[in-house]
N, C-alpha and C positions, 0 to 999 in steps of 0.2 A: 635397406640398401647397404648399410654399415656390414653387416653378417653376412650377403653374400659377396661382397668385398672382398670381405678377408678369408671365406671360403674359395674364393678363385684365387685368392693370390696364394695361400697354402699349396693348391694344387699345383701350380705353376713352381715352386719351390720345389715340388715334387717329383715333376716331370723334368724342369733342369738337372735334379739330382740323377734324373735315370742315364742322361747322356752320361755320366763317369763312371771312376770303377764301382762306386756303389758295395763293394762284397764286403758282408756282414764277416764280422768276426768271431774266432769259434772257442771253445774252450774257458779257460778261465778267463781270459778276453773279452770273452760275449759277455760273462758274468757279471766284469769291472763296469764294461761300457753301460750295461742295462740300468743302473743303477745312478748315472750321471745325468746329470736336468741339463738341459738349457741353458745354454748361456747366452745372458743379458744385454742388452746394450751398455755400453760403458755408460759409466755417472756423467754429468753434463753441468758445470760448464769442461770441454775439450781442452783448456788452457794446458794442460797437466802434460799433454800428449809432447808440445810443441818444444820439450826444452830436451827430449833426447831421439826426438823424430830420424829414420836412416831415413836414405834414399832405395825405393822399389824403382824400377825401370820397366816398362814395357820389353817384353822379350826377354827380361832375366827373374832372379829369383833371390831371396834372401834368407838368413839362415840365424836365428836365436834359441834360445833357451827359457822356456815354462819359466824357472826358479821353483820355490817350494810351496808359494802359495797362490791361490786363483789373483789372477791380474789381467793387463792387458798392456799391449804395446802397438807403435803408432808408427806408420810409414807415410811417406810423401810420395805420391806418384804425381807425375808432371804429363799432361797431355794434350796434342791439338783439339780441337774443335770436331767432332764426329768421329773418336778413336771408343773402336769396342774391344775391350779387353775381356777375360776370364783368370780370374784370381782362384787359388786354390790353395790348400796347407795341403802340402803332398804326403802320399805314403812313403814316398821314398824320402830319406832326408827327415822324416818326421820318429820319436818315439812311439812306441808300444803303448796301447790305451790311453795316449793327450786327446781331450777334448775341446775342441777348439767353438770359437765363434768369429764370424767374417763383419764386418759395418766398413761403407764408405761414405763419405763425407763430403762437403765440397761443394763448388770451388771456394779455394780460400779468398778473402774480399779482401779491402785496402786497410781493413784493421789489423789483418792478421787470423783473421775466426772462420773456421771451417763451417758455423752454421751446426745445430743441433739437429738438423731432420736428418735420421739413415736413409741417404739412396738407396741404397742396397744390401743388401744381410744374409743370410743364411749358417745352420747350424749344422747338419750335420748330410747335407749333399755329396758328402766327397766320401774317400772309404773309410769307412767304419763310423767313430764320432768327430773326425774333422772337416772341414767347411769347403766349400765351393759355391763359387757365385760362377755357372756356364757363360755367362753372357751381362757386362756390363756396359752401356752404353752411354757416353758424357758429351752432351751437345755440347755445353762449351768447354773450350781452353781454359787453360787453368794449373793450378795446383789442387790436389785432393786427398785427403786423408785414409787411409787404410788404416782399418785399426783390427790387429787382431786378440783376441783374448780366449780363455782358458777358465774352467769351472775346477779343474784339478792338479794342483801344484805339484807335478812329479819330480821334476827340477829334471828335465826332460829336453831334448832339441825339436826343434819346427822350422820343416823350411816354408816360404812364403814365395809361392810362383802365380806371376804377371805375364800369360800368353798374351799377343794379337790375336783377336778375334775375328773382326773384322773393319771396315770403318778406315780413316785415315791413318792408320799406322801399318795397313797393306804396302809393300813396296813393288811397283808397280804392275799394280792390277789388271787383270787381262778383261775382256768385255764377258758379259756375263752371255752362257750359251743361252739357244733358242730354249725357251721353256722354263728356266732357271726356276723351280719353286721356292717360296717364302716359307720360313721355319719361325714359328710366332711362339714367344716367352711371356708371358702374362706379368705385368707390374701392377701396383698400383698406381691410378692416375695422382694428380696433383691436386695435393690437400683444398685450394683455391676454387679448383674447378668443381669437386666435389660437393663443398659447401653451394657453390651457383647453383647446384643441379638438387639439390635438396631445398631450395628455396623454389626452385620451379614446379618440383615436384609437388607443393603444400600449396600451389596455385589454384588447383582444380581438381575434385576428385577421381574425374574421368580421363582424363591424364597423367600418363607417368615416363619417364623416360629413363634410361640405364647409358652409364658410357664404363667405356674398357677401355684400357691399353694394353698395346702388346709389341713388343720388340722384335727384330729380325737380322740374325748375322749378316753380314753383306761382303766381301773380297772379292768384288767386280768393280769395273771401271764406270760399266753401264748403268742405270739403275733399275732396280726391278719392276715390275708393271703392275698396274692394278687389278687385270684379271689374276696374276699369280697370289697377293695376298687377298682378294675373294676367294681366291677356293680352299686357300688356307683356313679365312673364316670360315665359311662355309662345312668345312670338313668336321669344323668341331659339334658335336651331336647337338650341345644347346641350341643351337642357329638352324638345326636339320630341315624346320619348318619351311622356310626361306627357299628352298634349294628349289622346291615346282616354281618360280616365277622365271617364264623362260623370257620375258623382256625387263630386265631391271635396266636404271636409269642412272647414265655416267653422264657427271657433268664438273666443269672446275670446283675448286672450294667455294669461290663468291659465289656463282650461283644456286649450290647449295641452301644457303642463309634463306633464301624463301621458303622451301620447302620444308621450315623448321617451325613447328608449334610455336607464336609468337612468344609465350612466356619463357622458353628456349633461346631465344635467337642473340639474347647475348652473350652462352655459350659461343658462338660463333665466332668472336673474335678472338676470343679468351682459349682457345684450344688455340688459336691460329700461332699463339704470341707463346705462353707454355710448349709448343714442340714444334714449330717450325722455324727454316732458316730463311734470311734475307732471300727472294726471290726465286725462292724451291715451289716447283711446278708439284703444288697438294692436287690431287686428284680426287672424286667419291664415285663409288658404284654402291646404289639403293638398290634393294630386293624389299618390295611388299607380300605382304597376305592378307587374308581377310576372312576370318571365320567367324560362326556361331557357338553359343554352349545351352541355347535354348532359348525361348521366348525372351525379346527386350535383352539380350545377351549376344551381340554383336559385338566384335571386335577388329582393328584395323591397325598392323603393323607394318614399321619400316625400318628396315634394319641397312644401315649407313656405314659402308667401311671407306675408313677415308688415312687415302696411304701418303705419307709423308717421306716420299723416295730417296732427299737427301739426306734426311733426319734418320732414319731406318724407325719409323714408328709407324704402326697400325691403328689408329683411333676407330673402334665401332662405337658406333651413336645410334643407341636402338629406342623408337621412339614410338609411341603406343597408345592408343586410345578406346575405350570402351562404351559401350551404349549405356545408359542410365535411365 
């Protein structure tokens, strides 16, 4: 489960990347960049960040200097409750061959501590080896740490741009048209829930179940529907299986909770509480199958996308059982 985890969420780093400029660089450029790694998450504890933190704004952008050796430097962004942002170290405003890296942080608590887990990261999605995260999304309010860093000390400028994406920092949002499709960015879910579902998993050996998340811009007033982020699912080849069931079954989240393998089911509240908001009408649309692979080799699949309309999240909860 851990490996193809982190095999979907590379891909989805991938696919975010493709929405920008993306264009490889040519010449002795290509040369510089081919030969620069990765760069890391900062060292941890954060304290370090907090004593010369600027201010990033949603809608604006800010502007420093690499210096001469690999480091990193910390921004504060301030944001309501369901504001999606995309963060980028631009080509414009940025030096020739800086290699950058993206981490966000957050919310800051009542100690002062941004908390060690990166929400968000990306290395080198933007053009050439600088970073872009397309699509960040922060259920709650807050203060949040932007941190960007550098693998090579050019002593070099970098600017730091904070779009609206979508989410509460839309200003006044018009209703979303008929049809509106869902556009899904893959994250990884939450460490918590993962661990649950790996404990469920080691319940039985004929049961196993997988969960995903996946994000969704939104700059409507209205909220998107459940059949739009099904065919979103659906559209992705993994899921392709799913697509002949012409009666799947939509029903609220509570009702849901039954129809979940008992070793599962307190998953069920624990996604509710990780990505939903106070009184946000969660919705699920199930799609089953049901195949053989030969003698005693029955199998029986459901695959569960359940859309979180306020929250702009996609939870599929794919849940499977095999003959023995």
């Amino acid at each position: 489960m851990a490996v193809r985890s982190a095999v979907l969420w590379m891909s989805a780093v991938g696919l975010l990347g493709a929405c920008g400029e993306g264009l490889a660089p040519v010449g002795d450029e290509a040369m510089a960049t081919a030969r620069q790694s990765l760069v890391s998450p900062p060292p941890t504890p954060l304290g370090g960040f907090t004593s010369y933190l600027r201010t990033l704004t949603v809608g604006g952008a800010v502007q420093s200097n690499t210096g001469t050796l690999p480091d990193y430097e910390g921004y504060k962004l301030t944001v309501a409750a369901h504001t999606q942002v995309a963060l980028e170290v631009t080509h414009l405003g940025t030096g020739m061959g800086v290699d950058t890296g993206l981490f966000v942080y957050g919310p800051k608590d009542a100690s002062g501590s941004y908390g060690t887990r990166v929400l968000f990261q990306d290395d080198d999605s933007g053009y050439g080896e600088l970073s872009k995260i397309a699509l960040a999304t922060f259920d709650d309010a807050g203060e949040y740490l932007v941190v960007v860093g550098w693998s090579n000390g050019l002593g070099k400028q970098y600017r730091l741009q904070a779009s609206c994406a979508g989410g509460a920092c839309v200003s006044s949002p018009p209703a979303a048209p008929a049809g509106a499709p869902v556009t899904l960015a893959q994250f990884p879910t939450e460490p918590s829930l993962q661990a649950q579902l790996a404990t469920a998993n080691a319940y039985r050996e004929d049961m196993w179940s997988y969960l995903d998340r996946y994000d969704f811009a939104w700059s409507y007033s209205t909220p998107a529907t459940l059949d739009a982020a099904a065919a979103a699912v659906l559209a992705k080849s993994e899921y392709k299986g799913y697509r002949s069931d012409a009666a799947p079954v939509t029903s609220t989240y509570a009702a849901f909770q039954s129809r979940m393998y008992l070793q599962y089911q307190s998953l069920h509240p624990a996604i509710l509480a990780a990505y939903g908001d106070s009184g946000e009408n969660v919705q699920v649309k199930s799609y089953s199958r049901q195949f053989s692979t030969g003698p005693n080799g029955d199998n029986w699949r459901t695959l569960n996308i359940i859309l979180f309309p306020s929250s702009f999240h996609v939870i599929v909860y794919e849940q499977t059982a095999h003959e023995i």
